[in-house]
N, C-alpha and C positions, 0 to 999 in steps of 0.2 A: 188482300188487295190494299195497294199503299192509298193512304190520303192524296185528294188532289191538292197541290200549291205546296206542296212539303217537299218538294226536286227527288220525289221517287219516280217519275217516269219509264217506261220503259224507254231501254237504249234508241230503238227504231225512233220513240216519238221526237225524242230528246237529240240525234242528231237532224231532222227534220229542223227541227226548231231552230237549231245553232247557224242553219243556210240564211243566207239574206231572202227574205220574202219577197214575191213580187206583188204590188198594189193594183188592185184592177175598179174601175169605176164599174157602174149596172150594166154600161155596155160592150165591156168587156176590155179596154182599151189597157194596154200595161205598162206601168209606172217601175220600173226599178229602176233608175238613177236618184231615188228621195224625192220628187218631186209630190208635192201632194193636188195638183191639179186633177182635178174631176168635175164630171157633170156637174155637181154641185156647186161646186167652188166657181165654175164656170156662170151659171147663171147668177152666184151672189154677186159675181161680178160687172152683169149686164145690169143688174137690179140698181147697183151702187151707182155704174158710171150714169143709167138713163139711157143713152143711144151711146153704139159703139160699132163700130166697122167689123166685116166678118175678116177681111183680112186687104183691106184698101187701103192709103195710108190718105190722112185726111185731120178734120178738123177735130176729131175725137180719137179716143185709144180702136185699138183694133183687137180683137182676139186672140189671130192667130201669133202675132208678136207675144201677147200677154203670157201665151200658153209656153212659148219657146223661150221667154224674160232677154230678148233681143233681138234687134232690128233682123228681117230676113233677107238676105239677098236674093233674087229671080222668084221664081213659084215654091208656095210653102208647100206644094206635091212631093216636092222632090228633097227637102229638109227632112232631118233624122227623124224628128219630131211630127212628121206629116200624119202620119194615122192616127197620133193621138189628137193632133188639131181637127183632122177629120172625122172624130167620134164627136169630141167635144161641139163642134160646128152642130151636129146632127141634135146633139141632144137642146142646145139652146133653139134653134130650128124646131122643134116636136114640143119645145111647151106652151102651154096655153096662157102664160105671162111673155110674152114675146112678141111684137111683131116684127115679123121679117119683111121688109120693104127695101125701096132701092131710094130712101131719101135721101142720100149725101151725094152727090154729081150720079146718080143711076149708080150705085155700087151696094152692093150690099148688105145691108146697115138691119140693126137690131134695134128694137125702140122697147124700152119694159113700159108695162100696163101700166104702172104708178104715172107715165107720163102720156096715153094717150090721149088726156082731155087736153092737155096744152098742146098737142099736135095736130088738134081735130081745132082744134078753136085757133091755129096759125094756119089752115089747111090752104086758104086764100096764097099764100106766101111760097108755094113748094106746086111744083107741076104732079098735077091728077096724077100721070100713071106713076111717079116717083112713089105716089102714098098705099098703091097696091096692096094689101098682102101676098106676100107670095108663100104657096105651101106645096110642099113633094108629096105626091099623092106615088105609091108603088102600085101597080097594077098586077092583077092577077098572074098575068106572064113575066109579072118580074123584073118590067120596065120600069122606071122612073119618069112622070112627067111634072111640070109643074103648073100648078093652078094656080091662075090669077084672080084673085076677089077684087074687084075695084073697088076705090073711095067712094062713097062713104059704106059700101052696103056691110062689111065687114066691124064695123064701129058701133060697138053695147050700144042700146039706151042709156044706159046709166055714165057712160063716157060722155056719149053727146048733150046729157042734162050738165056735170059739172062744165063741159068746154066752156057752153054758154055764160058761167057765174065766173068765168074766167077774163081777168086783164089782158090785155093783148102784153104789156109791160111784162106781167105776172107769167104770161106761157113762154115767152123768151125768154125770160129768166129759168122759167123749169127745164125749158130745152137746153139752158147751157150754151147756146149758140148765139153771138151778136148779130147775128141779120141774116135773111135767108141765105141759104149756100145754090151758089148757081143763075143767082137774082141779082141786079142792079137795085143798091141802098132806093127805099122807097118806092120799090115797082110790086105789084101786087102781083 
């Protein structure tokens, strides 16, 4: 039996090997055009930006653009790239660094952990149901619905101790955002 890494392979392995692979993330989603988007890459990217639209165009980046690296025209359903936006979507959605809420004009929007005490601590600033979490719950028959947790009941202890040691200057600044979105400058 030949050594491994010594290009003795058998023929079958060895043209296997020579085809262009296809890249599949955990959820199965498939990449052969070189792109190296995945779940992962996907949430390092929520992590980095803070808040980021699932696929609305707005004051922050959006995903679904992110994932396709240009602007989309009409519904990303229907772009080449659609089921991989739509895995990626699902997998940032299912972690538990993530809130999915609808705080940019009711649309969308992904807020990472690192930033819910400056969200909780601006909470005055943004309308209740925008701060919702919202999560896909699959039902036994295979439906989809979606559960609403309202503000605040969804919100650690330990988020709502830092909000408090937080500046109101200081959580604007963490949110990246100069003044509520959707609000008239100085209206609570």
């Amino acid at each position: 039996m030949p050594l491994a890494g010594h290009g003795l392979r058998p023929a079958a392995l060895r043209r296997r090997a020579s085809r262009p692979q296809l890249k599949r993330d955990p959820l199965g989603c498939a990449q052969g055009d070189g792109t190296e988007v995945n779940s992962a890459a996907a949430l390092s990217f929520v992590r980095r930006q803070g808040v980021v639209l699932e696929s609305a165009h707005g004051p922050v980046p959006n995903l679904a653009e992110t994932v396709v690296g240009a602007p989309i025209r009409g519904s990303w359903w229907a772009h080449a790239k659609g089921k991989e936006i739509f895995w990626l979507t699902r997998a940032v959605r299912n972690s538990n660094q993530v809130l999915v809420c609808r705080l940019l004009r009711g649309k969308i929007t992904y807020v990472h952990r690192r930033l819910w005490p400056a969200l909780v601590r601006l909470a005055y600033a943004f309308r209740r149901p925008h701060l919702a979490a919202l999560r896909e719950v699959h039902t036994a028959r295979g439906a989809h619905t979606l559960q609403i947790v309202p503000f605040p009941r969804w919100v650690p202890a330990p988020v709502k101790r830092r909000a408090r040691e937080l500046t109101e200057r200081k959580a604007w600044a963490a949110l990246g955002l100069e003044r509520p979105p959707g609000r008239p400058t100085g209206a609570p």
